[in-house]
LUMFI-715937 format. One record per residue (C-alpha): residue in three letters; z, x, y. Coordinates in steps of 0.25 Angstrom, whole numbers, plus 5000, padded with zeros to 4 digits. Layout:
BEGIN
ALAZXY;...
END
This chain:
BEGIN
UNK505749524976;UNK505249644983;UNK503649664981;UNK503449824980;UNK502349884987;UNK501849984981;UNK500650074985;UNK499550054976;UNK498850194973;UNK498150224965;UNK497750384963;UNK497050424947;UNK497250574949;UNK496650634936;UNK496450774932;UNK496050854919;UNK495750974920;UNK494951034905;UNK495151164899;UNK494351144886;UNK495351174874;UNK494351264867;UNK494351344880;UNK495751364885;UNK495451474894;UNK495051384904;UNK496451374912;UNK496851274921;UNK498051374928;UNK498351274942;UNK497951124943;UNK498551064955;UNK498350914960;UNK498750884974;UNK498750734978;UNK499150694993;UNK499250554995;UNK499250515010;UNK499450365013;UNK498750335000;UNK497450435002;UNK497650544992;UNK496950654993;UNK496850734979;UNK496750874975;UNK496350934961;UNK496351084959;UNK496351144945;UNK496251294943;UNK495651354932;UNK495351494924;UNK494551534914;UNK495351634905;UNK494251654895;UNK493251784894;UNK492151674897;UNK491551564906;UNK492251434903;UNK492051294909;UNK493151244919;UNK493151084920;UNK493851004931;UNK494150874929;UNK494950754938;UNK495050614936;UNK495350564951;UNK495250414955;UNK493950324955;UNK494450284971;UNK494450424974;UNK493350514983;UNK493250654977;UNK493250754991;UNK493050884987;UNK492950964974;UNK492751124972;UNK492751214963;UNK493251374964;UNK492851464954;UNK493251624957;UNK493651574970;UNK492251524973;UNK492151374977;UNK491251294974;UNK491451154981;UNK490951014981;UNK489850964991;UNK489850804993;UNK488550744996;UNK487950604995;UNK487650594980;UNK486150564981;UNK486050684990;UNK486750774979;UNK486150744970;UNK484850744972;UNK485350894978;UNK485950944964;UNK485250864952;UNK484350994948;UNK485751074947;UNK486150974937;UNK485951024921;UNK485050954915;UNK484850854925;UNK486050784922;UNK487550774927;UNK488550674924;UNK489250704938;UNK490650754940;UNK491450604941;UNK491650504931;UNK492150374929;UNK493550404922;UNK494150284921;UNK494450144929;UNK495250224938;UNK494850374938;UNK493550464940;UNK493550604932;UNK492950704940;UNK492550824931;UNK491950974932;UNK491851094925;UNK491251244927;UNK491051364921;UNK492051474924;UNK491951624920;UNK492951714913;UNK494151724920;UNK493751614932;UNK494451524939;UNK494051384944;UNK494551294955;UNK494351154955;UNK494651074966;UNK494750914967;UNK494850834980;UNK494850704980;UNK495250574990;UNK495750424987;UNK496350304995;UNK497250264986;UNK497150094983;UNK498350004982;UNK498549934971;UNK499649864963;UNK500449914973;UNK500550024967;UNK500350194972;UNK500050274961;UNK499450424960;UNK499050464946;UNK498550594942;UNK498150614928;UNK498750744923;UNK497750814911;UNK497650974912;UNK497550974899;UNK498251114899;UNK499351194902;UNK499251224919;UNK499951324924;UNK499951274938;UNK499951124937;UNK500451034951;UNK500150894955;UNK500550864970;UNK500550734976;UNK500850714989;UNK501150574995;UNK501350535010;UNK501450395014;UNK501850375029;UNK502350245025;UNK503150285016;UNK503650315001;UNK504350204993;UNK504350264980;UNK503650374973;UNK503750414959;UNK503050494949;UNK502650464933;UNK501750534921;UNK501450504908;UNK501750674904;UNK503050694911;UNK504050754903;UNK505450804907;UNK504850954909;UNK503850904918;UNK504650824927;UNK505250944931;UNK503850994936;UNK503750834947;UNK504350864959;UNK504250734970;UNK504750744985;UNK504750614992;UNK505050585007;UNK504950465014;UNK503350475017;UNK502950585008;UNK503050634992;UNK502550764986;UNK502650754970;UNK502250874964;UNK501950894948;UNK502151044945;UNK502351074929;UNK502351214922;UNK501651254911;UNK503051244902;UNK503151094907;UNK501851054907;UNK501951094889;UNK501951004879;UNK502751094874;UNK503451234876;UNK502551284862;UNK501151214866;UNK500051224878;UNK500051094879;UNK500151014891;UNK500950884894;UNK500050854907;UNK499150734899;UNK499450604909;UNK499850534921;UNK500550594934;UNK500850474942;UNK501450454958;UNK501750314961;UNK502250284976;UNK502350164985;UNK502550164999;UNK503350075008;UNK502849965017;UNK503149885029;UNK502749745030;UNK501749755042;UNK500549785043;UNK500249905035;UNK500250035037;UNK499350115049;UNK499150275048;UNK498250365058;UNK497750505055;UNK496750575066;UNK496150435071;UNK496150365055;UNK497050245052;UNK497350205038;UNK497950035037;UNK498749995024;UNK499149865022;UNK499649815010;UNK500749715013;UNK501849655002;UNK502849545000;UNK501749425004;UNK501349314996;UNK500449314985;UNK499049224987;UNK499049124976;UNK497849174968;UNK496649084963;UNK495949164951;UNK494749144941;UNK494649244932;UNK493249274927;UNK493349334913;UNK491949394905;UNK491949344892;UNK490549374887;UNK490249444875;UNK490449594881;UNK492049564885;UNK492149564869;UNK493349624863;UNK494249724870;UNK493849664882;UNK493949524880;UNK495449564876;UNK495749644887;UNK495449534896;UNK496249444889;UNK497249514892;UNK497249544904;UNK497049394908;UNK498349344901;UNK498949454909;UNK498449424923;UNK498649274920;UNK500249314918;UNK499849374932;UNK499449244939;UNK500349174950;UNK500749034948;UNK500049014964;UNK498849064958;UNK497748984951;UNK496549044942;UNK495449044931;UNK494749094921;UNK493249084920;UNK492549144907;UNK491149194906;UNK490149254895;UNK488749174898;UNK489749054898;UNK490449024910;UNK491848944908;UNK493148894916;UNK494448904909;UNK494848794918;UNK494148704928;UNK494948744940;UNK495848834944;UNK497348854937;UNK498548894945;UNK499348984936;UNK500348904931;UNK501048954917;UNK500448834911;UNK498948874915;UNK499149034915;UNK499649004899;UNK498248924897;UNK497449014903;UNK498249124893;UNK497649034882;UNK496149034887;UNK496249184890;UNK496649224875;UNK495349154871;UNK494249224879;UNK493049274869;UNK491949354874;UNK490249334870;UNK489349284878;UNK488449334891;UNK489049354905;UNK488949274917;UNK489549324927;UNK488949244939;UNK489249104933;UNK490649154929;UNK490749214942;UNK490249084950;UNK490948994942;UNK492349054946;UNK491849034961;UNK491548884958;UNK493048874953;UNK493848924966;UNK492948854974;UNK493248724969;UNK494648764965;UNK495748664971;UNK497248654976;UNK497348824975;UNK498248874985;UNK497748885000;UNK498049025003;UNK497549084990;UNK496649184983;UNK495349154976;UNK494749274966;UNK493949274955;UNK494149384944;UNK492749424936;UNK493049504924;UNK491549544916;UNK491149664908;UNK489649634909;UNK488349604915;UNK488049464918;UNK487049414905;UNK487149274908;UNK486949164918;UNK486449244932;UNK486349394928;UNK485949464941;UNK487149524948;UNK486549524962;UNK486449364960;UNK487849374954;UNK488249434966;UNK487649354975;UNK488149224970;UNK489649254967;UNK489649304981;UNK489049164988;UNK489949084978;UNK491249184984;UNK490849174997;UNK491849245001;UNK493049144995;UNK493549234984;UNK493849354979;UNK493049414966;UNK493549534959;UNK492849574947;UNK493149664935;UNK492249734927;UNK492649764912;UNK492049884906;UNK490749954910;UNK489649844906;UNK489949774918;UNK489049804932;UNK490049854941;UNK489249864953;UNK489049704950;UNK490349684948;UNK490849754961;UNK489849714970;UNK490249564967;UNK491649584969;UNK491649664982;UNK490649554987;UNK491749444984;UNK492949514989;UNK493449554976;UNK493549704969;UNK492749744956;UNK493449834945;UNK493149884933;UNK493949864919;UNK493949994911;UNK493749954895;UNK494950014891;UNK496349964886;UNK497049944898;UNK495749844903;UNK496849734901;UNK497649814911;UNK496549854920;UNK496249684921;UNK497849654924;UNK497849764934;UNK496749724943;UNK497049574943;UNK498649624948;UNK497849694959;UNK497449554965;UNK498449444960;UNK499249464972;UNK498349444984;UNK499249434996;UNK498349435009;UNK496949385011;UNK495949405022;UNK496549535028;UNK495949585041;UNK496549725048;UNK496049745059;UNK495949855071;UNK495649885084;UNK494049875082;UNK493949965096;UNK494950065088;UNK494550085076;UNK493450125067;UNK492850155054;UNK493650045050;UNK493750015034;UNK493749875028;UNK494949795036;UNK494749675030;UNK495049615018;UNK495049485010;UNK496249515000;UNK497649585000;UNK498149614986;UNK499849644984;UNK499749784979;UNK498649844987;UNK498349905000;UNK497449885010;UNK496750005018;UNK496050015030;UNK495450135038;UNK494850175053;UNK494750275062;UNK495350255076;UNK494350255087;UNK495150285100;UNK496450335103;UNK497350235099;UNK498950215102;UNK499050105093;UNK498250055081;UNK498249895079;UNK498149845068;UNK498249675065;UNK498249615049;UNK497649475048;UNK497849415033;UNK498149285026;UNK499349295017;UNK499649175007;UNK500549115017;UNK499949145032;UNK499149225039;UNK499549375043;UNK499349445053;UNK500049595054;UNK499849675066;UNK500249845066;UNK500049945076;UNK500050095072;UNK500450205082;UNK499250305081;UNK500150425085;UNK501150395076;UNK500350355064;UNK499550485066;UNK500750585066;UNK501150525052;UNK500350615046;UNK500150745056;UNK501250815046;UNK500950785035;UNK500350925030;UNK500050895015;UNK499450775018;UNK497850795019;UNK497350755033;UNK496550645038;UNK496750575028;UNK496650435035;UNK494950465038;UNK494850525023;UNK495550385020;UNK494750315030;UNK493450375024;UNK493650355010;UNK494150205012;UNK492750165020;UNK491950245009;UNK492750155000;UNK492250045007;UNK490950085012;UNK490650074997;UNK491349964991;UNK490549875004;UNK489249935000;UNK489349864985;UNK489049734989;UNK488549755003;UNK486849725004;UNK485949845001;UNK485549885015;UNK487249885020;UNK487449935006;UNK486750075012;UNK487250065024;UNK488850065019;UNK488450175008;UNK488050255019;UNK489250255027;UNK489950295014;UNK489050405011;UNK489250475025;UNK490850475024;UNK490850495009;UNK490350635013;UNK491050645028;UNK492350645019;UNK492050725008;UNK492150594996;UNK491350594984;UNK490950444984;UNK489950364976;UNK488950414987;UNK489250554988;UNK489450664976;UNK490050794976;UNK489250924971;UNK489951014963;UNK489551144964;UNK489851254953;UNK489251394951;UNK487951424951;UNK487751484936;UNK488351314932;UNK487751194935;UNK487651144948;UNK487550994955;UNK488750934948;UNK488950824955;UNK490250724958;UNK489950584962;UNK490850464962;UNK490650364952;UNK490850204955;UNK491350124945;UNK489850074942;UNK489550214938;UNK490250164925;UNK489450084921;UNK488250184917;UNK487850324917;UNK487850394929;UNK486550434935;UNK486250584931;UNK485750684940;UNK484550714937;UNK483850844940;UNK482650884950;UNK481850994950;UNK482451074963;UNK483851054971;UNK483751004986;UNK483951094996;UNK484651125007;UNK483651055020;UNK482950985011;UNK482550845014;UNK483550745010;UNK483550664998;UNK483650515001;UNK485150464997;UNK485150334989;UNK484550275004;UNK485750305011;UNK485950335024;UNK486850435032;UNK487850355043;UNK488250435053;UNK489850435053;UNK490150375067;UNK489350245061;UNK490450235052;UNK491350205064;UNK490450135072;UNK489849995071;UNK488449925078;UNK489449855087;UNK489850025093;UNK488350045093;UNK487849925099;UNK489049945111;UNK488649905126;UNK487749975134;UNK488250085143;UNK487850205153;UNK487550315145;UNK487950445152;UNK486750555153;UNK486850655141;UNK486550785140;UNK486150865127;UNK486950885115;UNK487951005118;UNK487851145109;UNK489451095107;UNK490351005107;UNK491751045109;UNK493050935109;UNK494151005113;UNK495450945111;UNK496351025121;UNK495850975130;UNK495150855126;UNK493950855130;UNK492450905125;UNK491351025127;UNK490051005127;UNK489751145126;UNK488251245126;UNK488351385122;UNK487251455133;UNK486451555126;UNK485251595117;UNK485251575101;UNK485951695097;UNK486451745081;UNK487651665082;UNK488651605094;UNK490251615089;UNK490751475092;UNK492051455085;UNK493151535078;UNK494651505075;UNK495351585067;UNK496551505063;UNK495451395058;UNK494651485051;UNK493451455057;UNK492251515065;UNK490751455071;UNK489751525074;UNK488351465081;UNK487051495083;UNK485951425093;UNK484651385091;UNK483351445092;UNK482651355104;UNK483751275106;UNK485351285113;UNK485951225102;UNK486551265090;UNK485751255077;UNK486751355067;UNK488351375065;UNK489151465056;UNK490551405051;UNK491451505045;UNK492651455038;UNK493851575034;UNK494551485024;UNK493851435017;UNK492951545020;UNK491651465020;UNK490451495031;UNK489551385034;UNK488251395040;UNK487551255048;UNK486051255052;UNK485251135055;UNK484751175041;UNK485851165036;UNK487251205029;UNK487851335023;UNK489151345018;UNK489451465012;UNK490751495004;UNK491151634994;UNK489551664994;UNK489151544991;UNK488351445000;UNK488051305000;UNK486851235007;UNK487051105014;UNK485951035020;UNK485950935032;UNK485050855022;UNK486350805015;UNK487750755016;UNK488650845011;UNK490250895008;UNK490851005001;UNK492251065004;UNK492751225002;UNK493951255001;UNK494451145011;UNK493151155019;UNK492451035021;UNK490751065023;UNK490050915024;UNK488450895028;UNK488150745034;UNK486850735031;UNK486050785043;UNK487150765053;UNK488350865051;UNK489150985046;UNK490550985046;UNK491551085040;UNK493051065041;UNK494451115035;UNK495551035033;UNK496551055049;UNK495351135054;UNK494251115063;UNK492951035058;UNK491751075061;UNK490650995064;UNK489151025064;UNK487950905069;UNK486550915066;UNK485750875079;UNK484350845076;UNK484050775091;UNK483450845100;UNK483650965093;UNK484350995080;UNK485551075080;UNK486951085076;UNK488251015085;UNK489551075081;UNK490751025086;UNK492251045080;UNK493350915076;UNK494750925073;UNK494751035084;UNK496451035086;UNK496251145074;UNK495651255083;UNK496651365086;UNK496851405098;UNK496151545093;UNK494851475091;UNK493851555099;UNK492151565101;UNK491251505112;UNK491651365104;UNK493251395098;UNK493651445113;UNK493751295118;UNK494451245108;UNK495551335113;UNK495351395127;UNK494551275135;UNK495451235145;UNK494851125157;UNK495451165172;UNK495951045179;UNK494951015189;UNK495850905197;UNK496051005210;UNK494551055210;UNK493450985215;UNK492650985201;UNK491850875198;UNK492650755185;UNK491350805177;UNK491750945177;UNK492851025173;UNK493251175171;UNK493351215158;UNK493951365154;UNK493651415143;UNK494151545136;UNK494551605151;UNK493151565155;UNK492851455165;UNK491851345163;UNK491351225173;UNK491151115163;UNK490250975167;UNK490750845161;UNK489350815154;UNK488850695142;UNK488050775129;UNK487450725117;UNK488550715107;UNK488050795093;UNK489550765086;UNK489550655074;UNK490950605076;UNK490350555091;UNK489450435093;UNK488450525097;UNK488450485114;UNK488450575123;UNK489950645126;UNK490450685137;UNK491050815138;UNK491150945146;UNK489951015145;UNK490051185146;UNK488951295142;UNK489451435136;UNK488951555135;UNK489251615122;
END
């Protein structure tokens, strides 16, 4: 029988959007989701448009429910045409900057916990008489197989009549496209007229675009039928090798997820809570779910049940395999589980580790797990957690799998969590709702059908960097597994070898990907958002980063938080260690701030901002940030074994340059010094077609540049950068940003970032980035240098712009000049160049010296 691989996706896409009924003059006229999936990292766009039609202020609210997985990116808000965006910063650091803004010293944040799947981001603002209101959602998901199925839901609740309603989902699989189909709970024949799909053999646009008259109830009534589900499901198609390589700018994204291999006879104990708490609904809902699952079992597998309340007992002294005969007994024992008594997680726990280990004649290539269902705190036996956890990971050692679940929100998830991750297991949390029966049957399907064990992928350790988790002690039918890096040198090729244990032998699978090739994949693919692989890459490690840092010891545990802190705000993501602030008018209340809540966050109130006599300032000292400590991003990449390399002859080195240019026609790099004294301003850079001027000025007492001015056309933002500070100014208004603190915020497609007391950077989407270092040795000033260069015009002009475009090196082969130094024209003038090693100011560097040609100008 053919086993279908289907992708497992899964996106919770939500959106509501209120218009109190007692105030209907609060329109909602153009609400447009736009979704693009791009080999399974979705990038999601929310943008409601709102008037108010009344003679009066009325109150605007915005809400969207996204997935928990997800990383909000960006959020603004454009009111009369004003912005007014979203700054991320590392959460301690915002709050301590906002608390006094918040009314009454209190704020519930903007993100909650919606359910086991989704998070609702909500807010609202005061709009006047006849105003109109932007709101604008980014936000950024790898999207997890699972079940081996792809699906992208997006919840659909205006709850009114739009006038300009559209959902566009745009797909693009350079595998390929099996199937693709569509589904809603509200679709009627009317508004099927208003789904359009076009499908090729990589790529798939659906688009959703109803009328008003189609989206009615009825002709008669402004009601609307848009109350539900708009569903995508797709699947991809596969070849049986070894996964699936794909390159964009130096990034490489691996996805494995083999089919049609044996399944590896499973050895099970179930380990059901039945003390007093699990009582009624509960106690029945499990029930049910384990008669279900037991239908489930293999007859190669064997299993278990151990019960616990402040009693711990065996259903059996051993292992069963499931034949019909014991599957039907264990049936009979299951419909007798009661609930009362204590909890004793530890000797329950420790108990089911006894029985593998003394298990007998199970199968020899087989899996070993233990599944903890509790609702609670331990009460009984040994009570302290950290004990707990310490003794069910010596018993494990290493030799089984722990998964537990979580029922309700009495239980300690952290607890939980920490004690499955440590045990190569997953923790999951089961919702008190109807379908909890479901939610049981639905995890335990995700790992009956383990089909490789002790996967290693490996790379080219010479070649690559960054490189997330390559090794992994499980593969389960139905998912995926991922990983990330950035490639170090020029590489033709990129090996890869796969090294796993299958129920019937040992594999190995060996791939090699084209670089070229796999990069010009994706160099037309114009709806599709760029770089997607290093977004990919960053959100996967931060993912990561934090999961290792659950059950890693105190002093790693800082150390890893760290790293997910600094890219948390390189990329722009709203994780558990950053927040966003939203900004509103200044006549409403300030400081709202978004954070991203953890599953743990359930479990209790969140903690309240609470307010503080006077808000930090711009250049103030900076606040200490829950003890973490800034990583610069090269430590990312690189390990003790880089740092601690052989010794060798260092060249001599000369002082940091005023600027470092790399040109990429020809390839080569500047090191260039402006001659002259501090004057108002010097005009370095302008290219009209980019939309883009810099301005410089020097110094007092020193020869190196200590201010620049960034003008942007569009959007048309000017940004001033000091070693005081940051300014960026938009429609009249301006916003402070202090080196003293981390920070992101994007306008209008502009994205401004701080790195706390190391860098500026502003950059557009195909433009130039530009790049600012604060030097603090010998001297503090400012090192500005330019990345993604290829986007300068060939009009860009100014003492810096001329030699992205007019710098041509004369061939020195027939002349007598010396190899260390060249003629280098420049804008019709002639200059003689040396071949010289300078101090290197730029981040992305190692921070050795580089060589370069060395050139002074006079302005």
């Amino acid at each position: 029988m053919e086993q279908r691989t289907l992708l497992a996706l899964l996106v919770f896409s939500s959106l509501i959007v209120l218009a109190e009924a007692q105030k209907p003059a609060i329109e909602i006229y153009s609400l447009h989701v736009d979704c693009k999936v791009t080999s399974r990292f979705a990038h999601t766009v929310i943008t409601s448009r709102i008037v108010n039609r009344a003679n009066e202020s009325r109150e605007a609210t915005f809400e969207v429910e996204l997935p928990k997985t997800a990383f909000i990116t960006n959020f603004s808000m454009s009111i009369d045409g004003k912005v007014y965006p979203g700054v991320i910063k590392e959460k301690a650091a915002a709050q301590k900057e906002y608390d006094t803004a918040v009314s009454h010293g209190q704020s519930a944040g903007l993100v909650k916990i919606r359910d086991r799947k989704l998070e609702l981001f909500h807010v609202s603002v005061s709009i006047a008489a006849a105003s109109k209101v932007t709101f604008e959602l980014t936000y950024e998901e790898l999207l997890k197989r699972q079940l081996g199925k792809f699906e992208l839901l997006i919840k659909v609740r205006p709850k009114q009549l739009v006038k300009h309603y559209q959902i566009d989902v745009h797909i693009f699989e350079p595998q390929g496209i099996r199937f693709l189909e569509t589904d809603s709970t509200f679709m009627t024949n009317e508004l099927t007229e208003a789904l359009t799909k076009v499908q090729n053999e990589t790529k798939a646009h659906i688009l959703f675009k109803p009328t008003i008259d189609q989206q009615k109830v009825n002709p008669e009534l402004d009601e609307t039928l848009l109350n539900g589900d708009f569903v995508v499901r797709y699947d991809v198609k596969r070849e049986a090798t070894a996964g699936d390589i794909q390159i964009v700018n130096g990034y490489f994204v691996h996805y494995f997820a083999p089919s049609e291999m044996p399944v590896f006879p499973k050895n099970v104990i179930f380990v059901i809570d039945r003390s007093g708490s699990m009582a009624g609904r509960k106690i029945e809902q499990t029930r049910d779910a384990l008669l279900k699952i037991l239908q489930d079992l293999r007859p190669e597998d064997h299993f278990s049940f151990i019960t616990f309340s402040n009693r711990v007992e065996e259903w059996k002294s051993s292992l069963l395999p499931a034949t019909e005969e014991n599957v039907a007994s264990a049936a009979t024992f299951v419909q007798t589980l009661f609930a009362r008594g204590g909890t004793d997680i530890n000797g329950a726990l420790l108990t089911a580790v006894g029985a593998l280990d003394k298990a007998e004649d199970l199968p020899e290539r087989s899996v070993s797990m233990v599944i903890l269902l509790t609702d609670g705190q331990p009460t009984s036996g040994e009570t302290n957690v950290e004990e707990i956890q310490e003794n069910i990971q010596k018993a494990i050692n290493g030799k089984y799998a722990l998964f537990c679940l979580g029922f309700g929100f009495d239980v300690s998830y952290k607890f939980l969590e920490k004690m499955a991750l440590s045990n190569g297991g997953i923790a999951r949390r089961i919702y008190e709702n109807a379908d909890a029966a479901l939610q049981l049957q639905g995890f335990y399907q995700e790992v009956a059908t383990p089909i490789l064990m002790k996967i290693e992928m490996q790379y080219p350790e010479n070649a690559i960097e960054g490189l997330t988790k390559n090794n992994f002690a499980l593969f389960f039918e139905g998912s995926e597994i991922v990983v990330s890096g950035k490639i170090r040198n020029e590489l033709d090729l990129l090996p890869v070898e796969i090294k796993a244990q299958s129920h019937t032998s040992d594999l190995t699978l060996k791939e090699e990907a084209n670089v070229k090739e796999k990069e010009q994949i994706f160099q037309d693919q114009r709806y599709i958002f760029g770089n997607f692989i290093e977004r990919l890459w960053a959100y996967l490690t931060i993912q990561q980063l934090l999961e290792k840092a659950i059950s890693a010891p105190e002093e790693d545990q800082k150390a890893l938080e760290a790293q997910a802190l600094e890219l948390s705000l390189q990329f722009s993501f709203v994780t558990p260690l950053t927040s966003m602030v939203v900004t509103k008018p200044a006549d409403q209340q300030q400081g709202e701030l978004a954070n991203k809540p953890t599953e743990a966050d359930n479990e209790k109130p969140s903690n309240r901002l609470v307010g503080t006599t006077s808000r930090m300032r711009a250049g103030s000292a900076p606040g200490r940030w829950a003890e973490l400590q800034t990583v610069s991003s090269r430590k990312l990449f690189s390990g003790v074994s880089r740092l601690m390399g052989g010794v060798r002859a260092q060249p001599v080195v000369d002082e940091h340059p005023q600027f470092l240019l790399e040109l990429a026609k020809p390839s080569e790099t500047i090191c260039l010094n402006i001659d002259g004294k501090p004057q108002p301003s010097v005009h370095l850079l302008s290219d009209p077609e980019q939309g883009l001027t810099v301005m410089g000025k020097l110094g007092d007492g020193t020869n190196q540049f200590v201010e620049f001015r960034i003008n942007y056309v569009n959007p048309p933002v000017q940004i001033h950068v000091s070693t005081d500070g940051i300014v960026v100014s938009h429609n009249n208004e301006n916003t402070r940003l202090p080196w003293t603190e981390s920070a992101t915020s994007t306008i209008q497609g502009l994205r401004v970032s701080v790195e706390k007391e190391r860098s500026f950077t502003a950059s557009l989407p195909d433009t130039v980035t530009v790049k600012i270092s604060l030097v603090k040795f010998p001297d503090v000033f400012l090192g500005l240098y330019f990345l993604d260069t290829n986007h300068f015009s060939d009009k860009v002009s100014g003492a810096l712009g001329q030699f992205y475009s007019k710098a041509q090196f004369r061939d020195n082969s027939n002349t007598n000049q010396r190899a260390d130094e060249r003629l280098l024209t420049v804008s019709g003038s002639e200059h003689k160049v040396s071949r010289m090693y300078k101090k290197d100011y730029r981040l992305e560097s190692a921070r050795g010296p580089v060589s370069c040609w060395s050139i002074d100008l006079t302005p």
